[in-house]
DOKEKE-266364 format. One record per residue (C-alpha): residue number from 1; residue in one letter; x, y, z. Coordinates in nm, 4 decimals, padded with zeros to 6 digits. Layout:
N
- NUM|A|X|Y|Z
...
This chain:
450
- 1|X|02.4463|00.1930|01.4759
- 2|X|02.1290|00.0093|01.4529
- 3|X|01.9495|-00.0468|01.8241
- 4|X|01.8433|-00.4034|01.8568
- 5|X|01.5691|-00.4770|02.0658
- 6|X|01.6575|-00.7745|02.2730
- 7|X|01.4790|-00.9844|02.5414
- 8|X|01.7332|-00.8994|02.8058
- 9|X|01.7360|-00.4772|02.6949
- 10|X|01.3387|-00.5265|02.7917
- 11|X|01.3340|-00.7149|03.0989
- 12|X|01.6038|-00.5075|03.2539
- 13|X|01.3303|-00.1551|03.1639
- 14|X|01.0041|-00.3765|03.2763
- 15|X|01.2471|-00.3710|03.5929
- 16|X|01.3176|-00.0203|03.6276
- 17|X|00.9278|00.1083|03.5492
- 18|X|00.8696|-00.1553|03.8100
- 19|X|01.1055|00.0353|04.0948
- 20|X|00.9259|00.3661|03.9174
- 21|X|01.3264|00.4509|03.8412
- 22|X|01.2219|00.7423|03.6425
- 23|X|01.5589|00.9156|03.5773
- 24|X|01.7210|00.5749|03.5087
- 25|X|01.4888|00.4899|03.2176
- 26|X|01.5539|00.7905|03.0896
- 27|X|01.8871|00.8071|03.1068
- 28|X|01.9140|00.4544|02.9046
- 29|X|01.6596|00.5943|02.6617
- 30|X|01.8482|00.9228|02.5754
- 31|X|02.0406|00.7951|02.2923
- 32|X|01.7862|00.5728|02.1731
- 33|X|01.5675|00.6880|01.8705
- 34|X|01.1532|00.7921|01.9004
- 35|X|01.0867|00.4644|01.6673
- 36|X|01.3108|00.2386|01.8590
- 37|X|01.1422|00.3685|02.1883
- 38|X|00.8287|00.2915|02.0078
- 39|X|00.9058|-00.0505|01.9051
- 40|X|00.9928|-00.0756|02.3147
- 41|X|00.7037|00.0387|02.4178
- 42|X|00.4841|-00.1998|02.1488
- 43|X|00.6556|-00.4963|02.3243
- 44|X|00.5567|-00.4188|02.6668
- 45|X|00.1931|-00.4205|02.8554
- 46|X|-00.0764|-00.1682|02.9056
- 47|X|00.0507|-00.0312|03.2355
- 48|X|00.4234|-00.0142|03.1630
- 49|X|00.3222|00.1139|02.8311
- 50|X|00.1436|00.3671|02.9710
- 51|X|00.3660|00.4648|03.2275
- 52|X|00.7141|00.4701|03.0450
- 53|X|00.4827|00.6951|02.7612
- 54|X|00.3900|00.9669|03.0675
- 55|X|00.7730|01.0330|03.1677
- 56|X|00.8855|01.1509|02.7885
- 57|X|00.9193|01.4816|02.7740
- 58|X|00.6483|01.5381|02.4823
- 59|X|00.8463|01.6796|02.2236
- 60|X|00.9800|01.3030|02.1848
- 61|X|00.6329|01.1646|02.2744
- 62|X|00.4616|01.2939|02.0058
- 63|X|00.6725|01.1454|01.7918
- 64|X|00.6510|00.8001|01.9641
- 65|X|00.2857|00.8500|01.9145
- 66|X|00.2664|00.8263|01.5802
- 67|X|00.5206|00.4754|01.5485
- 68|X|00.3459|00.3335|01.7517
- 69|X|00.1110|00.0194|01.6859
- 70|X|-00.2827|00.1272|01.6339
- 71|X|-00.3820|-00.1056|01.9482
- 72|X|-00.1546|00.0518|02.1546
- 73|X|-00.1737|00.3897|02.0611
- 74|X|-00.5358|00.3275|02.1119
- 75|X|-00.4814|00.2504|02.5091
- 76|X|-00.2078|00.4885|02.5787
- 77|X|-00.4539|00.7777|02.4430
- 78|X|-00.7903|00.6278|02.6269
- 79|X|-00.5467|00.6923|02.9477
- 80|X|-00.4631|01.0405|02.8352
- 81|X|-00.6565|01.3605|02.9123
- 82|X|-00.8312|01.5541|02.6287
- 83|X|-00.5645|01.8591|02.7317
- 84|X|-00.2820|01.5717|02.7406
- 85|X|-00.3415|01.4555|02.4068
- 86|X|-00.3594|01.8387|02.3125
- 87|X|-00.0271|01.8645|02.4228
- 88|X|00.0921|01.6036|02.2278
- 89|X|-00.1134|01.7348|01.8901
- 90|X|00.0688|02.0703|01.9523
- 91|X|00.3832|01.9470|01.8513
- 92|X|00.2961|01.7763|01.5244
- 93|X|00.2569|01.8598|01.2133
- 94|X|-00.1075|01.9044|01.1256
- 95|X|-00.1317|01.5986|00.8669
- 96|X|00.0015|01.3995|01.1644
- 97|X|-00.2538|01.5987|01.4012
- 98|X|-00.5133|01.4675|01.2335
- 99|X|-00.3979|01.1059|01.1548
- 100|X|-00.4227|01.0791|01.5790
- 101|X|-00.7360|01.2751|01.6301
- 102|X|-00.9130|01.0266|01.3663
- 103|X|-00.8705|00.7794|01.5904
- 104|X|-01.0473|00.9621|01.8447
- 105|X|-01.4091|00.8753|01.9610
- 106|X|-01.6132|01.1711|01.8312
- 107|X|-01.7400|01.2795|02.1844
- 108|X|-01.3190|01.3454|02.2347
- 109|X|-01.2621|01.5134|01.9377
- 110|X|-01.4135|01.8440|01.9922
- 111|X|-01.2614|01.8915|02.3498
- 112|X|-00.9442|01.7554|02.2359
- 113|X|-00.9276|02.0309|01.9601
- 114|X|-01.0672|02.3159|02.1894
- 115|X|-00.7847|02.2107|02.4266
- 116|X|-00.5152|02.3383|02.1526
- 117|X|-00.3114|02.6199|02.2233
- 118|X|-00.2219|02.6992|01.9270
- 119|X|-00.5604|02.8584|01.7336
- 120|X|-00.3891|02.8287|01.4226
- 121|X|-00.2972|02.5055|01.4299
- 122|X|-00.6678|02.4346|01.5702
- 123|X|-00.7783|02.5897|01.2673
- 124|X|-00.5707|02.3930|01.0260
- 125|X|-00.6835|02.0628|01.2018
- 126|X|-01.0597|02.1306|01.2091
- 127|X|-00.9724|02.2059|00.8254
- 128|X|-00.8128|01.8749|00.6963
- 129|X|-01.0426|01.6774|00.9219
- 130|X|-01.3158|01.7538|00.6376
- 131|X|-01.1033|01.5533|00.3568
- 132|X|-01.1388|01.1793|00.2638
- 133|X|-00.8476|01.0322|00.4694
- 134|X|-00.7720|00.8375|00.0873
- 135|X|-00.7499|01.1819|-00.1167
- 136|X|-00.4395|01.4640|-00.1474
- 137|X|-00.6643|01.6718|00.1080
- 138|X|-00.6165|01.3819|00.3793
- 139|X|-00.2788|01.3221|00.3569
- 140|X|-00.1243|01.7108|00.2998
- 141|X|-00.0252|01.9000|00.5898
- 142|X|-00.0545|02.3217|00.6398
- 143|X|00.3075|02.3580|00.6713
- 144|X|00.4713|02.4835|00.4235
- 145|X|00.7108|02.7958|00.3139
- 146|X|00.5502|02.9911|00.0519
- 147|X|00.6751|03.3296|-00.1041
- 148|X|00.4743|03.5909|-00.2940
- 149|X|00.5822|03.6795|-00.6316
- 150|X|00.5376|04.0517|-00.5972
- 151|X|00.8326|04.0653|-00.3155
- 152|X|01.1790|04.1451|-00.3524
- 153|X|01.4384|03.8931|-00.2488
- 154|X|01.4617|04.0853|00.0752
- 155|X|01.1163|04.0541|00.1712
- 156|X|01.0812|03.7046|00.1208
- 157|X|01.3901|03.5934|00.2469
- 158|X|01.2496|03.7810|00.5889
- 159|X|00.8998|03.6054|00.5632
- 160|X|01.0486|03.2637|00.5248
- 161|X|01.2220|03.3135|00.8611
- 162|X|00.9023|03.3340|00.9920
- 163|X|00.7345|03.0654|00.8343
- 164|X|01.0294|02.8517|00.9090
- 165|X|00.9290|02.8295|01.2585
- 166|X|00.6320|02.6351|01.2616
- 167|X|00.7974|02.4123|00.9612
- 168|X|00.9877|02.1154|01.0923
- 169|X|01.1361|02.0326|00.7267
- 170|X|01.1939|02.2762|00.4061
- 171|X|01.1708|02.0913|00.1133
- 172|X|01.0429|02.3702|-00.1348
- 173|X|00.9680|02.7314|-00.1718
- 174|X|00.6441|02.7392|-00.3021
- 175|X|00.5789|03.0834|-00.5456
- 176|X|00.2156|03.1986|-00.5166
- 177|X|00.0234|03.5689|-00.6252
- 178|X|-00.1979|03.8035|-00.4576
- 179|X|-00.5209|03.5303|-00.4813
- 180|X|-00.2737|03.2864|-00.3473
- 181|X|-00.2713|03.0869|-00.6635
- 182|X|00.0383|02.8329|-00.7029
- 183|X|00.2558|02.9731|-00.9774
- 184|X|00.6018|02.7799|-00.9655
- 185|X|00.9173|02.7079|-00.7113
- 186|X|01.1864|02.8942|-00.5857
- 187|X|01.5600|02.7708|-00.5752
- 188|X|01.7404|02.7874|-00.2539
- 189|X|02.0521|02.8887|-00.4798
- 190|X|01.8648|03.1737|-00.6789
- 191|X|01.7411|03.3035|-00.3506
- 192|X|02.0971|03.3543|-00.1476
- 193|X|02.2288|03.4070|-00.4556
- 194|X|02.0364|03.7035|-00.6238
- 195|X|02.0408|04.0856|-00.5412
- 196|X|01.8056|04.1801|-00.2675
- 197|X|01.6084|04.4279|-00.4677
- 198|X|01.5659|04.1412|-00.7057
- 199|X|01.1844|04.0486|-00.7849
- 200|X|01.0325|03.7021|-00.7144
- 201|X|00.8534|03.6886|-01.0350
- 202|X|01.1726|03.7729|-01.2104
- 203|X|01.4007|03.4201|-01.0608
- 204|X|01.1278|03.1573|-00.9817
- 205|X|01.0974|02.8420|-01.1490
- 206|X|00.7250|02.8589|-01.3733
- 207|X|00.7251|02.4532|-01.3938
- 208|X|00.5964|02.2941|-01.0520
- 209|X|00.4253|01.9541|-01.0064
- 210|X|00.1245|01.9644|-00.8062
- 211|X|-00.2075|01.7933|-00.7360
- 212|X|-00.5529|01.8902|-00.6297
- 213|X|-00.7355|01.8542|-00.3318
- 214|X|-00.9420|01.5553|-00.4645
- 215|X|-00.6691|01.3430|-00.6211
- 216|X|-00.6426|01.0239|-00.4808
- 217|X|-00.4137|00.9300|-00.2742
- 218|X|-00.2832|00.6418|-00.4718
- 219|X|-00.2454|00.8755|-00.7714
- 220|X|-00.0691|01.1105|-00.5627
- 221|X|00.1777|00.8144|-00.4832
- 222|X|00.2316|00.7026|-00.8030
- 223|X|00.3370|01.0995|-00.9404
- 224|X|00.5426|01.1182|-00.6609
- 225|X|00.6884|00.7733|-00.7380
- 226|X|00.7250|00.8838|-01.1387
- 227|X|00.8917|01.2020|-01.0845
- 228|X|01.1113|01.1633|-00.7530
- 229|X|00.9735|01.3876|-00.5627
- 230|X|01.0367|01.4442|-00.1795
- 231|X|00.7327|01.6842|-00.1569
- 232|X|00.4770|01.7883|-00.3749
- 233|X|00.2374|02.1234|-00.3419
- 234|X|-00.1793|02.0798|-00.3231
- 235|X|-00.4192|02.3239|-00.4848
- 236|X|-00.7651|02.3586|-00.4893
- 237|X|-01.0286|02.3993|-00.7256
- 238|X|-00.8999|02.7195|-00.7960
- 239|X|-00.5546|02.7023|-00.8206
- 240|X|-00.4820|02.7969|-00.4854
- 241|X|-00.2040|02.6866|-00.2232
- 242|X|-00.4130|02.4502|00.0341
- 243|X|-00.1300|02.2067|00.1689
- 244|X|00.1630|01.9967|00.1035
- 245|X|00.2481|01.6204|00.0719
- 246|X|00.5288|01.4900|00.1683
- 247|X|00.7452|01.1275|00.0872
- 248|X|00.7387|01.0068|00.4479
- 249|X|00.3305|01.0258|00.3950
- 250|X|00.3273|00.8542|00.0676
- 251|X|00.5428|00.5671|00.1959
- 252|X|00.2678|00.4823|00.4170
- 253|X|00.0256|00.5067|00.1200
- 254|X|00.2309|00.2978|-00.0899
- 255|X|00.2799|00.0099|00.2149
- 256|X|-00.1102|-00.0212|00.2845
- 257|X|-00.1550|-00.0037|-00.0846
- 258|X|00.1011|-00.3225|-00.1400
- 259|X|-00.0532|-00.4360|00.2302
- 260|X|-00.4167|-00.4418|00.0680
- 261|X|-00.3255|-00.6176|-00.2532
- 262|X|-00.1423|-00.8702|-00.1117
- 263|X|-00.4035|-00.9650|00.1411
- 264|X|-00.6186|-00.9459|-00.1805
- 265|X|-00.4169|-01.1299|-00.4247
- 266|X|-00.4396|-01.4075|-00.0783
- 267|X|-00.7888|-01.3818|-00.0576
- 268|X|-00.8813|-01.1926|00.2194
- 269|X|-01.1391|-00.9331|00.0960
- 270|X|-01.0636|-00.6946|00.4064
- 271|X|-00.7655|-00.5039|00.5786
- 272|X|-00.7146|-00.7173|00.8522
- 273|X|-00.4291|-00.7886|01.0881
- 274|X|-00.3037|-01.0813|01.2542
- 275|X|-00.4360|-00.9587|01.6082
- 276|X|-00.8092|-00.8588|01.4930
- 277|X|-01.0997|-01.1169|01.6454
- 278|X|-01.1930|-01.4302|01.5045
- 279|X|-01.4868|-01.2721|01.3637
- 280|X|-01.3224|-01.0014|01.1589
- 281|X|-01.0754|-01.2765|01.0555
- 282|X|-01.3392|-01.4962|00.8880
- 283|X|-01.5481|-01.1918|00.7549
- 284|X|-01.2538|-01.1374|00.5698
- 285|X|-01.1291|-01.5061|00.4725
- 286|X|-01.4964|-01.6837|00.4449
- 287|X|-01.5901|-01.5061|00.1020
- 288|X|-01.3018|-01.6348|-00.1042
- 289|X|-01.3114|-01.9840|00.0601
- 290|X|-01.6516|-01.9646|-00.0490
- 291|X|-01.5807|-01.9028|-00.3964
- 292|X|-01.3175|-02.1582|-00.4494
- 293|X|-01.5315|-02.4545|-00.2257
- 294|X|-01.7784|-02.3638|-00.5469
- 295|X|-01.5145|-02.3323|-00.8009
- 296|X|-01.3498|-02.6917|-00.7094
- 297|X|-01.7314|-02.8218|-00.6666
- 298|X|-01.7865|-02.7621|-01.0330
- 299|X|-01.3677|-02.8892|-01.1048
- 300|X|-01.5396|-03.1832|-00.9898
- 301|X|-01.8398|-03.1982|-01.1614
- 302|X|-01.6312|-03.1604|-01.4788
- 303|X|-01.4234|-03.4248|-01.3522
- 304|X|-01.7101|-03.6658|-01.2958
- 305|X|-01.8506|-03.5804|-01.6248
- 306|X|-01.6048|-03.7931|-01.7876
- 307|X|-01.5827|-04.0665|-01.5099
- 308|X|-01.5931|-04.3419|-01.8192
- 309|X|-01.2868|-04.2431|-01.9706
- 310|X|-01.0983|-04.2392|-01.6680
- 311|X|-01.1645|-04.5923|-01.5877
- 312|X|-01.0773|-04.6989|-01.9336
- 313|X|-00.7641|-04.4492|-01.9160
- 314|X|-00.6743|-04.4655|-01.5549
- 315|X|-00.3259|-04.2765|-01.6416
- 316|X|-00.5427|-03.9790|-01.7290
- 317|X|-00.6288|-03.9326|-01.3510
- 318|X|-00.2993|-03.9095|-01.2124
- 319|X|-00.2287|-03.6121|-01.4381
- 320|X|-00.5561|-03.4052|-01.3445
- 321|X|-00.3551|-03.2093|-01.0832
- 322|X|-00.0704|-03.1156|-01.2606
- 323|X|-00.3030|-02.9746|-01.5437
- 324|X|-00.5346|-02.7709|-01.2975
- 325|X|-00.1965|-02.6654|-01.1242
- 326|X|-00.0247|-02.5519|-01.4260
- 327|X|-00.2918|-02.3734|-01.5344
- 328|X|-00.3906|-02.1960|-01.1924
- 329|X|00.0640|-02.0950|-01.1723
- 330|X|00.0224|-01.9885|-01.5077
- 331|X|-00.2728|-01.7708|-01.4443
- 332|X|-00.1485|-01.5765|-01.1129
- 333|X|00.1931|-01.5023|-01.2945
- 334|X|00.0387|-01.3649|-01.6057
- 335|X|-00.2096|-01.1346|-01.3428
- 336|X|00.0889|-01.0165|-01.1225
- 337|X|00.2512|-00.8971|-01.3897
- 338|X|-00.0546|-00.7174|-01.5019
- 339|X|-00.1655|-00.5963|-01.1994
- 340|X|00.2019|-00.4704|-01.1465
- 341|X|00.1994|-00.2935|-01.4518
- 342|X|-00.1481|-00.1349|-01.3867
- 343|X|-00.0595|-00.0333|-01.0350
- 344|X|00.2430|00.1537|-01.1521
- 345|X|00.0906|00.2689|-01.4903
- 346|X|00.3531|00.1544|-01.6780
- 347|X|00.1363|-00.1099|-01.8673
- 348|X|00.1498|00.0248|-02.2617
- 349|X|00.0043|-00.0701|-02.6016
- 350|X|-00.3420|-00.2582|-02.6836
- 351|X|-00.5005|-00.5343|-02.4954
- 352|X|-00.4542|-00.6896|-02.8513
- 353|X|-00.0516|-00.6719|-02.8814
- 354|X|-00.0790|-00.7408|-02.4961
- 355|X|-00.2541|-01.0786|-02.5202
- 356|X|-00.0652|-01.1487|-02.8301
- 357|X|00.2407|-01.1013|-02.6041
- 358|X|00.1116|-01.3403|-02.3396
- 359|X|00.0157|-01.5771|-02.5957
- 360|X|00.3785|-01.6205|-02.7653
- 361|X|00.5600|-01.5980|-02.4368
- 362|X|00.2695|-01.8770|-02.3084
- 363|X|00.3560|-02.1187|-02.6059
- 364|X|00.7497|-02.0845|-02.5894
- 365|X|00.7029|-02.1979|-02.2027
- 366|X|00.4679|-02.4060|-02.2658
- 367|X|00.6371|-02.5861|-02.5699
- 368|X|00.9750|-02.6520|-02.3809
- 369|X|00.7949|-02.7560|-02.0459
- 370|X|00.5853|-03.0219|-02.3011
- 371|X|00.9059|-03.1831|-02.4273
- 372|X|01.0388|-03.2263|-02.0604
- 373|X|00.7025|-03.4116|-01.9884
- 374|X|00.6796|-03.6274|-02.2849
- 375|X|01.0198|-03.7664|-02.2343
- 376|X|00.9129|-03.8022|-01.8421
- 377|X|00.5626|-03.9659|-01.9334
- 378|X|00.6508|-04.1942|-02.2254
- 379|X|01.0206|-04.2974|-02.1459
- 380|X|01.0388|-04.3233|-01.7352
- 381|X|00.6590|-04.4098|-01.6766
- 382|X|00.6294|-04.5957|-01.9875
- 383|X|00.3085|-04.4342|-02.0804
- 384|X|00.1359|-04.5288|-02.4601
- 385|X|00.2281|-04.2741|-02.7151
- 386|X|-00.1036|-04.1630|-02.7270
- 387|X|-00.1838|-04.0558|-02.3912
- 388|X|00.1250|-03.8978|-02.3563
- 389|X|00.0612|-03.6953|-02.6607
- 390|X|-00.2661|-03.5678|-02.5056
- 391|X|-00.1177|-03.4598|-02.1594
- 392|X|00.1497|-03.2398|-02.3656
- 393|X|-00.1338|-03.1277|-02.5756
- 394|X|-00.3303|-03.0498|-02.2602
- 395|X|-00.0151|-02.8639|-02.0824
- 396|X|00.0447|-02.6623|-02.4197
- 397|X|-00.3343|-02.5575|-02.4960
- 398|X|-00.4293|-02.4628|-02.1333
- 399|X|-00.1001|-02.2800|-02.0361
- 400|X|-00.1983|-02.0337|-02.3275
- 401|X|-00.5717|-01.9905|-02.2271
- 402|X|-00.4834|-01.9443|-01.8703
- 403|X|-00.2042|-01.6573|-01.9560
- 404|X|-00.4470|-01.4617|-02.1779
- 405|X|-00.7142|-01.5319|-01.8967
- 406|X|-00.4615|-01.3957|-01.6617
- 407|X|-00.3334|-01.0981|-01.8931
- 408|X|-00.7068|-01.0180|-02.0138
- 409|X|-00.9355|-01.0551|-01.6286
- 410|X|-00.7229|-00.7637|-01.4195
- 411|X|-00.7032|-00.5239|-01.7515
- 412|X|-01.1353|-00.5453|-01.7687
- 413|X|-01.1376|-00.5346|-01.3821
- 414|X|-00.9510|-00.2307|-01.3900
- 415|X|-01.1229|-00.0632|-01.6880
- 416|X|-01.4668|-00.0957|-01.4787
- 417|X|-01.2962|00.0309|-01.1462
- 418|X|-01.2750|-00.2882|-01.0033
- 419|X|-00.9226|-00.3531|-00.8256
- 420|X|-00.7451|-00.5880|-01.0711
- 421|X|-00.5546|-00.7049|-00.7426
- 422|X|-00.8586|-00.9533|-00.6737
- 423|X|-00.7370|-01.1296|-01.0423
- 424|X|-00.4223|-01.2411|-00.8422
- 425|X|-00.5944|-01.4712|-00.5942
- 426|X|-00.8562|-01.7722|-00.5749
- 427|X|-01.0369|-01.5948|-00.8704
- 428|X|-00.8068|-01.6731|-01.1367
- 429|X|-00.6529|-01.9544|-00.9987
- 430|X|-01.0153|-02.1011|-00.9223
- 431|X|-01.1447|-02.0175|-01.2634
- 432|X|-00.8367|-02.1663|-01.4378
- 433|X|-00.8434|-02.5009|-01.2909
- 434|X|-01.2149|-02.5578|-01.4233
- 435|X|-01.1186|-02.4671|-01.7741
- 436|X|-00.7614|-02.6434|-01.7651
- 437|X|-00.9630|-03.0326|-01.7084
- 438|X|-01.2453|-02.9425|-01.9181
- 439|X|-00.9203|-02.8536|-02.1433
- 440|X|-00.7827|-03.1457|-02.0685
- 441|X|-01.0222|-03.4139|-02.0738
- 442|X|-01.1380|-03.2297|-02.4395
- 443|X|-00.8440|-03.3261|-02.6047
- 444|X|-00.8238|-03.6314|-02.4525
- 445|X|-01.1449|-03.7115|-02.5881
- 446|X|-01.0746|-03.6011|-02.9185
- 447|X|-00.7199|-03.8097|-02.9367
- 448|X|-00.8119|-04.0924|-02.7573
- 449|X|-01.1717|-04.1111|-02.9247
- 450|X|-01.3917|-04.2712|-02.6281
């Protein structure tokens, strides 16, 4: 059953950590899972925070540690002794290790990591902590079975109950040689189910997935996403078994990923959060507002351009914003689906038969929306033939530019590294409103002849 986090469940605990009832809070936390106690502990201040936090036995605060929100992680661990915070790294995975000791202020780091009981583990740590944080080496973790392919089934059956012990969850038997280079997987089922005197190399499955140490972590994601994978093994250069990745990791990936576009596609050019200053707030938001204060300043300057045949065709005016707006929704939907496509690599074909594509889909829209607006313009507003005709004209020309600007801006972003994401936002939608009234006023010119 799903623990709900009411107002009431958190006064009555602010009570108890008030009367320091230490074996009462912990008696209504028993049952309660690490990420629900996190989400408690979120919702609370610094103090009760911190001292609810100090009575879990660490096995469960280490993994409360990681759920919890970056601010308050942040003052829970400046509270925390460099042998405290040990403690707490001891029981995690290394990936996870690391994650926390990031966060750390560099005079920390080194005396939280000689505080480590573990030397192995220590090792490990000091290890990953020289990956990019955005590359396979930053996200895998050092625990993982692995089984030579010169043993019997015997032997390795015996080593993996070793191994096992310092591995929280199995997800694959990784097959390796004397250099320690990857060479397949072992089933579960050939393993239990094979003679003991079997070889390795004789029942282990050749055809493994795997990435290297460098691949980014976004294209680590998106194998994982293509070929269901729960895990997947990292080699180096060489070939050799570094690390392994697994799905709970790449969920994260894929939520700042989808996170960063969004805030992108919004126009906020940084990863910020709702709590960050003022400052960091407008750092992020002032660029874009900048760009589309210039982009409407020139939309206006077209607009003023042909002042004279707005006061001779006043009815022109009133349609200026649903051009610029059609063309600025037609725009971000042809880039979302772009950008979607790119993201998840499933875009196919040339940008020729794609903009083709955009173009037909564009006109069929665009031709059934026109006949909806020339019955609205010339029979309910009783607008003249001809300026109706060159609003419709208007709607169908600059809904088809605006799609193949929309389907053509993210695919050259992308092709020169830039993230197509930004062709979602006030770029597009900025950029088609210009050219939808210079569109516009065009034909208008050309129909209406002034």
């Amino acid at each position: 059953m799903e623990f709900k986090l009411s107002k009431e469940y958190i006064h009555e605990i602010e009570k108890l950590i008030a009367d320091k009832s230490e074996k009462q809070l912990l008696k209504m936390l028993a049952d309660v899972h690490f990420a629900d106690i996190a989400e408690l502990i979120n919702e609370l201040d610094a103090d009760d925070a911190g001292y609810l936090f100090s009575i879990i036995e660490t096995e469960t605060s280490s993994e409360i540690l990681l759920e919890l929100d970056e601010e308050v992680r942040e003052k829970i661990l400046t509270n925390l002794s460099a042998k405290e915070i040990a403690e707490e790294l001891d029981e995690m995975d290394t990936d996870d290790a690391v994650d926390i000791i990031a966060e750390l202020p560099q005079e920390i780091k080194e005396e939280v990591i000689s505080e480590l009981e573990d030397v192995e583990h220590a090792k490990d740590i000091v290890e990953l902590l020289r990956y990019d944080e955005d590359t396979a080496g930053g996200l895998m973790a050092k625990e993982y079975i692995q089984a030579n392919e010169n043993w019997n089934v015997l032997t390795c059956i015996q080593e993996i109950r070793k191994q096992a012990e310092n591995v929280s969850r199995v997800h694959s038997i990784y097959v390796v040689d004397d250099e320690e280079r990857l060479k397949g997987r072992l089933s579960l089922k050939d393993l239990i189910t094979s003679s003991t005197t079997t070889q390795i190399k004789d029942i282990y499955i050749p055809k493994v997935d795997s990435v290297k140490i460098d691949t980014s972590d976004v294209e680590v994601a998106r194998i994982m996403q293509k070929y269901d994978l729960e895990a997947i093994p990292v080699i180096d250069e060489m070939g050799r078994l570094v690390g392994r990745i697994t799905i709970d990791d790449i969920v994260d990936v894929i939520k700042e990923e989808a996170d960063r576009d969004y805030q992108l596609a919004a126009g906020i050019s940084k990863d910020v959060e709702a709590d960050d200053s003022i400052w960091e707030l407008t750092k992020a938001r002032l660029p874009w507002l900048l760009l589309a204060l210039i982009g409407s300043f020139v939309a206006v300057n077209v607009s003023q351009s042909f002042s004279e045949a707005m006061e001779k065709y006043a009815t022109l005016f009133f349609f200026t914003p649903l051009v610029a707006a059609m063309a600025g929704n037609v725009g971000v939907q042809s880039s979302a689906i772009i950008v979607q496509g790119l993201a998840n690599n499933t875009l196919m074909g040339s940008i020729g038969r794609r903009l083709l594509k955009e173009m037909l889909l564009s006109l069929f829209n665009s031709a059934f929306l026109a006949v909806v607006l020339l019955l609205a313009t010339h029979f309910i507003m009783g607008t003249s033939y001809e300026i109706s005709t060159t609003i419709v004209l208007a709607l169908v020309t600059v809904m088809i530019l605006s799609s193949l600007i929309g389907t053509f801006v993210p695919i050259m972003l992308n092709k020169y590294g830039i993230d197509p994401a930004i062709a979602t936002g006030p770029f597009i939608t900025t950029s088609n409103d210009i050219f939808g009234l210079l569109i516009y006023f065009t034909i208008a010119k050309m129909i209406l002849r002034f």
